[in-house]
N, CA, C and O of each residue as an XYZ file, in Angstrom:
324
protein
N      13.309      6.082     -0.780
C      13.450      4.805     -0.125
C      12.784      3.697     -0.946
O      13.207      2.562     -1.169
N      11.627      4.291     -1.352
C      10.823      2.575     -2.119
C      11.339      3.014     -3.380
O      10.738      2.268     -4.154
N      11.933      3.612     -3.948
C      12.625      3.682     -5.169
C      13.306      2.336     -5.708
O      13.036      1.642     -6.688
N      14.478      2.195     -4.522
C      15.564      1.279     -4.775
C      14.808     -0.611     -4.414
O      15.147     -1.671     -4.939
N      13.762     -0.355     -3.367
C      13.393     -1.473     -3.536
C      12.619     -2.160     -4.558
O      11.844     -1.475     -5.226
N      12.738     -3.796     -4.851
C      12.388     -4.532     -5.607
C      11.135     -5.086     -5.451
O      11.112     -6.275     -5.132
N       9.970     -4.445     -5.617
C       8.610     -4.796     -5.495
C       8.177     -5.466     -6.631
O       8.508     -5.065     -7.747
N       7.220     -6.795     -6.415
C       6.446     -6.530     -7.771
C       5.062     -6.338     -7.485
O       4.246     -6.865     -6.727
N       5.049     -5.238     -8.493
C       3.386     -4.469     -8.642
C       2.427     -5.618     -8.858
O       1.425     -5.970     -8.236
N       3.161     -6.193    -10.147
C       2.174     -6.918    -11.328
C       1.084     -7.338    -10.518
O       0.071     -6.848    -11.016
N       0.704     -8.230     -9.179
C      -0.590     -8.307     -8.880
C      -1.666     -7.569     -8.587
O      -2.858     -7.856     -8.481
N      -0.860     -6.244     -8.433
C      -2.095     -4.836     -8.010
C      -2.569     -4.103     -9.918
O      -3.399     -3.255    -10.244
N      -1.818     -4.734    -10.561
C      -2.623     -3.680    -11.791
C      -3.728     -4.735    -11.925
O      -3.917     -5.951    -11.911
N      -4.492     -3.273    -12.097
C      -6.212     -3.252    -12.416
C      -6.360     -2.108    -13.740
O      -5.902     -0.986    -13.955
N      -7.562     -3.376    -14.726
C      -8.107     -2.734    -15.801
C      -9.177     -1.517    -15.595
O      -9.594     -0.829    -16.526
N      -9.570     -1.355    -14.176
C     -10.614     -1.065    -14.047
C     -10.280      0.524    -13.268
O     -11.113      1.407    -13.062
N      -8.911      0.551    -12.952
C      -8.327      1.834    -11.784
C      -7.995      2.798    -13.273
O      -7.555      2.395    -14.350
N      -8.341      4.020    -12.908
C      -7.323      5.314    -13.903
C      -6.005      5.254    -14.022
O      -5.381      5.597    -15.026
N      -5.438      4.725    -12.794
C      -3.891      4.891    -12.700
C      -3.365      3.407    -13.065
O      -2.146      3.263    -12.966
N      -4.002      2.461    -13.408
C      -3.490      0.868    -13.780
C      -3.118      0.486    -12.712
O      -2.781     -0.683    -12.901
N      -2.950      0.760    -11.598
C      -3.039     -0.095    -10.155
C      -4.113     -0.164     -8.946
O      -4.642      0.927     -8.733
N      -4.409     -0.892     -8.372
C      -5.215     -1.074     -7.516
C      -4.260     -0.405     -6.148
O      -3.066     -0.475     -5.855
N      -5.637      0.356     -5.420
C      -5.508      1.547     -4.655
C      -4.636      2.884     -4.932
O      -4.517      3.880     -4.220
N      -4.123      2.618     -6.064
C      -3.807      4.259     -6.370
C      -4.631      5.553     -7.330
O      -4.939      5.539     -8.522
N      -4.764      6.266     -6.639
C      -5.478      7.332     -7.010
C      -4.383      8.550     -7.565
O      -3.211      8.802     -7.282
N      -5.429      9.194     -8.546
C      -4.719     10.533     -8.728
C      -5.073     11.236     -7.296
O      -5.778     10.975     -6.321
N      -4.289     12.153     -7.667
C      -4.249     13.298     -6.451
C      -3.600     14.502     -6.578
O      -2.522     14.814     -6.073
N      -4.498     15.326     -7.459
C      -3.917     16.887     -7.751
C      -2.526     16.416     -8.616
O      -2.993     15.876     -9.619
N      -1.181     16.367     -8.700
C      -0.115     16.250     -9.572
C       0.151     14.841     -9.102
O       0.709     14.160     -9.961
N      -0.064     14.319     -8.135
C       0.321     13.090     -7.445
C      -0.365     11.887     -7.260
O      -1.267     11.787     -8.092
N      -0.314     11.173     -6.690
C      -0.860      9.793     -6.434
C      -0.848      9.241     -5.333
O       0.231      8.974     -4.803
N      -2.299      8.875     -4.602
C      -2.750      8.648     -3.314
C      -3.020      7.436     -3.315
O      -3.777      6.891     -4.118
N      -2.380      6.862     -2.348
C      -2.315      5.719     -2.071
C      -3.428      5.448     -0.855
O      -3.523      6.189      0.123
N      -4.511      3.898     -1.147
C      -5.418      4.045      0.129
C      -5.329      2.207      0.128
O      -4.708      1.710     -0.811
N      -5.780      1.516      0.893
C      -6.166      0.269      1.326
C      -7.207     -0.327      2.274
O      -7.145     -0.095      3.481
N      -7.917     -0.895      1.878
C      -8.624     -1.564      2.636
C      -8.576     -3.027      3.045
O      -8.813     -3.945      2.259
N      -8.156     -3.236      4.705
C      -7.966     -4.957      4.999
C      -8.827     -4.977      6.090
O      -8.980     -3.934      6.725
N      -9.575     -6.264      6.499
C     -10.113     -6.595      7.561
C     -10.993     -5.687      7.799
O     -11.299     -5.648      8.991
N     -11.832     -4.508      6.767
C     -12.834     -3.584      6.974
C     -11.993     -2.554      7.900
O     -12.453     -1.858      8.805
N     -10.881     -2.612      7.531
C     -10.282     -1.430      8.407
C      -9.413     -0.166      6.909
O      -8.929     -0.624      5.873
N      -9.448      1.043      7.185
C      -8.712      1.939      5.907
C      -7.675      2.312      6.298
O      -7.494      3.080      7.243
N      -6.833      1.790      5.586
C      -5.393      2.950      5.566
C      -4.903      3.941      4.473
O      -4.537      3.530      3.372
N      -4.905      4.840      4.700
C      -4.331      6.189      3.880
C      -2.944      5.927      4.258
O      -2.483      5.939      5.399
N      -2.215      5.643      2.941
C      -0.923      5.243      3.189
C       0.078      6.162      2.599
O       1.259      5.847      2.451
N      -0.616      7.742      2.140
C       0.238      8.692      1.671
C       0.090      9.205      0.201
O      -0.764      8.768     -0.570
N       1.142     10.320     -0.161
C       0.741     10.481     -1.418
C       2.370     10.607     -1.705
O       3.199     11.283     -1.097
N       2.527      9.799     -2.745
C       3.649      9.926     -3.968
C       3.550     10.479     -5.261
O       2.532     10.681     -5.924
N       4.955     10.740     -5.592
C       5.259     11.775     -6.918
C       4.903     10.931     -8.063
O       4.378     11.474     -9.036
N       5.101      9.806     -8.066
C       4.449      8.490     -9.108
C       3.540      7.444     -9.065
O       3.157      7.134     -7.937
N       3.056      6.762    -10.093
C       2.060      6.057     -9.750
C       2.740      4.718     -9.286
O       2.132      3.793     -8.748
N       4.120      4.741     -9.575
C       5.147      3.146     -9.601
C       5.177      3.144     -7.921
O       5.046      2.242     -7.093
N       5.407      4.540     -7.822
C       6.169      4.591     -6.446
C       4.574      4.125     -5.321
O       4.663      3.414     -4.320
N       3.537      4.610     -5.728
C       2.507      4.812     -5.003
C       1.820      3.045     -4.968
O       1.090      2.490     -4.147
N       2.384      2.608     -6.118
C       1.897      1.176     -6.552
C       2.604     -0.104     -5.392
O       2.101     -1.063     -4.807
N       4.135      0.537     -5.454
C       5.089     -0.179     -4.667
C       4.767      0.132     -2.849
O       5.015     -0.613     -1.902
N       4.353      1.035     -2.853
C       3.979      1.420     -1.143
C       2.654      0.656     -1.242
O       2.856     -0.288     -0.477
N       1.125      0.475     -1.851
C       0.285     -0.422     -1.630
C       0.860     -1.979     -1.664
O       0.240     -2.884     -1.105
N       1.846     -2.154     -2.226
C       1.907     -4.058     -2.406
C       2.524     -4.459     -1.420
O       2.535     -5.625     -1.025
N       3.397     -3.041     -0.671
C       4.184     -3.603      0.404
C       3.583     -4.216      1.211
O       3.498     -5.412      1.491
N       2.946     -2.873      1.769
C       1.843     -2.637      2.992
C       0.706     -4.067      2.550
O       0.626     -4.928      3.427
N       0.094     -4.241      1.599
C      -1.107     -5.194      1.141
C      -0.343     -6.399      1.521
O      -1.076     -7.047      2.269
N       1.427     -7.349      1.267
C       2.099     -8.133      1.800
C       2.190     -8.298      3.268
O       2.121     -9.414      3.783
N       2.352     -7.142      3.995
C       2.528     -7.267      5.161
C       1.363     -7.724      6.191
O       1.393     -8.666      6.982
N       0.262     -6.727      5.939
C      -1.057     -6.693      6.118
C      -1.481     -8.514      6.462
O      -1.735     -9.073      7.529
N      -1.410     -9.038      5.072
C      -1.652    -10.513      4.738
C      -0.688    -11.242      5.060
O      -1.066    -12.382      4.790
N       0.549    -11.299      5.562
C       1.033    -12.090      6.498
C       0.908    -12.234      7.646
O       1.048    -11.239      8.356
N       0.600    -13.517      8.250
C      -0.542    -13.352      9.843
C       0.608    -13.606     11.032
O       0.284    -13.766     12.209
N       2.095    -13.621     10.533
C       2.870    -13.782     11.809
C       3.223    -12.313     11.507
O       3.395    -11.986     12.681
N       3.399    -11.469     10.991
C       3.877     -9.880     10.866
C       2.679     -9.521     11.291
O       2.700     -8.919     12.365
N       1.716     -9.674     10.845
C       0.442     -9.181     11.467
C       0.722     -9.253     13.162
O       0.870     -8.319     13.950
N       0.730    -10.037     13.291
C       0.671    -10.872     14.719
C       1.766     -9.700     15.460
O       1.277     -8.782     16.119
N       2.759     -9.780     15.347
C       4.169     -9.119     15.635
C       3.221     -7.493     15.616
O       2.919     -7.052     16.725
N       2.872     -6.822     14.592
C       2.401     -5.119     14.722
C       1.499     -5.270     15.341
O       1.429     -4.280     16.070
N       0.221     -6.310     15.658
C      -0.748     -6.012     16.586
C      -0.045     -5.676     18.247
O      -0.308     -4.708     18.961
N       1.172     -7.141     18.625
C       1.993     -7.006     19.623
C       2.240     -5.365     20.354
O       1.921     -4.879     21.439
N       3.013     -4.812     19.076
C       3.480     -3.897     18.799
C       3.099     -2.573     19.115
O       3.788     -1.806     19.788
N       1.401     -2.170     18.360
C       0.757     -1.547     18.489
C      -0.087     -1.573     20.062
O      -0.942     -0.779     20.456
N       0.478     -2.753     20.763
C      -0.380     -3.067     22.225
C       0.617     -2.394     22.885
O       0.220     -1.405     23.501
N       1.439     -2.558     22.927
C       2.828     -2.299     23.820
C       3.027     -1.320     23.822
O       3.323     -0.836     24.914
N       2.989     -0.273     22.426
C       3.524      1.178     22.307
C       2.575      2.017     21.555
O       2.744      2.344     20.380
N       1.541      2.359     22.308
C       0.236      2.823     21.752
C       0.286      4.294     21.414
O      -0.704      4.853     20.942
């Protein structure tokens, strides 16, 4: 699925990560994806690549930081707990 979509990484690479993106980790053959917003963690999975694992943090890190989508999943998360 996040294959075909058109993400751009470029703001998550970091000089400072093993894998050249911010929140992706190795993980045994794979790559673990984690985030931190608002002092809250999300474990957002593990992918077969670091592109793929890169493109699932920028989504999630976009969404996160938009405060009417925000707004809408807090709704969301009230309603259908």
């Amino acid at each position: 699925m996040l294959n075909n979509l058109s993400i751009d990484t470029s703001p998550y690479i970091s000089n400072n990560s093993k894998t050249g993106f911010k929140g992706v980790y190795k993980h045994k053959d794979k790559f673990r994806v984690q985030l931190i917003n608002n002092y809250k963690n999300y474990n957002l999975g593990v992918y077969d690549t670091k592109t793929l694992a890169a493109k699932k943090y920028a989504m999630t890190n976009l969404l996160l930081n938009n405060s009417i989508i925000n707004l809408f999943l807090k709704i969301i998360v009230k309603l259908f707990p």
